[in-house]
C-alpha positions in Angstrom: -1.2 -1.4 2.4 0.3 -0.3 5.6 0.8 -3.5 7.3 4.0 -6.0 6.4 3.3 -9.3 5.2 3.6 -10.9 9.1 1.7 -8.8 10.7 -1.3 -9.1 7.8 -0.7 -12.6 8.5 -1.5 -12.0 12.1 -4.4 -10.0 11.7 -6.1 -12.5 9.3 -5.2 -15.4 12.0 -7.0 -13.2 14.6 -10.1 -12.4 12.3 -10.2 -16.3 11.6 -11.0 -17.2 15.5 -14.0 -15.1 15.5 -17.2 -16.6 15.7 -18.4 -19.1 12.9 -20.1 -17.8 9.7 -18.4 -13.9 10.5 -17.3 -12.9 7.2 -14.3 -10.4 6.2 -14.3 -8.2 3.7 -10.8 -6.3 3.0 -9.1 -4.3 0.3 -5.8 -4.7 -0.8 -3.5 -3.2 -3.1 -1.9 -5.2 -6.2 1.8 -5.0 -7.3 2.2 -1.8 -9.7 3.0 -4.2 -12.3 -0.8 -5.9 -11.8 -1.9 -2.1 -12.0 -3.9 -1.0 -15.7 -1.3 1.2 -17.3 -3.8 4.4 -17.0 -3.5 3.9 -13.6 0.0 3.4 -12.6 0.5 7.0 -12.5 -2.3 7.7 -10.0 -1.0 5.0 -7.7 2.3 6.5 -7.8 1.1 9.9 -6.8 -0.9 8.2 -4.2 2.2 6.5 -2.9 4.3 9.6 -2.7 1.8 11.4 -1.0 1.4 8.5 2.0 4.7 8.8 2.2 5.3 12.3 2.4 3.0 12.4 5.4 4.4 9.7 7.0 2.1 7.2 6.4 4.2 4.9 3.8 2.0 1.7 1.3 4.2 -1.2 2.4 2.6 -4.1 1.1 1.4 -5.4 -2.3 -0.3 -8.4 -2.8 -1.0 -10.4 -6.2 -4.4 -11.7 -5.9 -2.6 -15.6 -5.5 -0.4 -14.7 -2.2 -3.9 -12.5 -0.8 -5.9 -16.1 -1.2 -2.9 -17.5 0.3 -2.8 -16.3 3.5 -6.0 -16.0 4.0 -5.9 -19.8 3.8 -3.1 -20.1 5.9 -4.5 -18.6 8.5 -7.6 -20.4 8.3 -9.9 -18.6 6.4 -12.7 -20.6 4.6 -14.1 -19.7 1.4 -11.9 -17.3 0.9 -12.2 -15.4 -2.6 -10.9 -12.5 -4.6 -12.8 -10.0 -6.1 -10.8 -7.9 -8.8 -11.6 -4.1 -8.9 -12.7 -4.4 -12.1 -15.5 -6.6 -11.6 -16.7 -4.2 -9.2 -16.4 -1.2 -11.6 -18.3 -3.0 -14.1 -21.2 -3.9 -11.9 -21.4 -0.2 -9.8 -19.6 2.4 -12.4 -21.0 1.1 -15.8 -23.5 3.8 -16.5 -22.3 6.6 -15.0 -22.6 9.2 -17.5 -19.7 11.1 -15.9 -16.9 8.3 -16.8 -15.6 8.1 -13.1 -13.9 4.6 -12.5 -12.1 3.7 -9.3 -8.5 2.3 -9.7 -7.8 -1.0 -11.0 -4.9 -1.3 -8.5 -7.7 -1.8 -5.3 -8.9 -5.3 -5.1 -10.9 -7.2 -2.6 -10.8 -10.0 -0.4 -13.9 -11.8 0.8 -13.7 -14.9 2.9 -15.9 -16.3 6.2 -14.4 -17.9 9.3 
């Protein structure tokens, strides 16, 4: 979210030249669009207040251009992991109704 597209691009080349079998896991933030509507208005809050203090989101990733530059840069087995696959499997029976944001996904992938 705070890196541009080349220099994501960059870091993901320099985590593929680590040693064989090391295995990334990142987060990444989806377009607002991609974002459930109960949601939208949290990332926007979220947003203004990074950019208040100077520490502005700058990049946005569908989960299709995430997988593709992991691949590009030479990333094997590279997969996404939505955040709502991750709610359902860690948030399901809280009794409390706390969910994380559907706009945080995940990228997995190994060298």
């Amino acid at each position: 979210m705070y890196l541009t597209k080349d220099a994501t691009a960059a870091t993901l080349r320099q985590i593929a030249g680590l040693a064989h079998g090391t295995t990334l896991a990142m987060t990444f933030l989806l377009p607002t669009e991609l974002v459930d509507e109960a949601d939208r208005r949290g990332l926007r809050a979220s947003e203004e207040g990074a950019r208040a203090s100077g520490t502005p989101f700058i990049s946005f990733y569908t989960p299709q251009e995430m997988l593709a530059l992991a691949r590009e840069a030479g990333l094997k087995d590279a997969r996404h992991v939505p955040g709502s696959l991750l709610a359902e499997r860690y948030f399901t029976d809280r009794t409390d109704g706390l969910r994380p944001s559907s706009g945080e996904n995940l990228l997995l992938a190994t060298t």
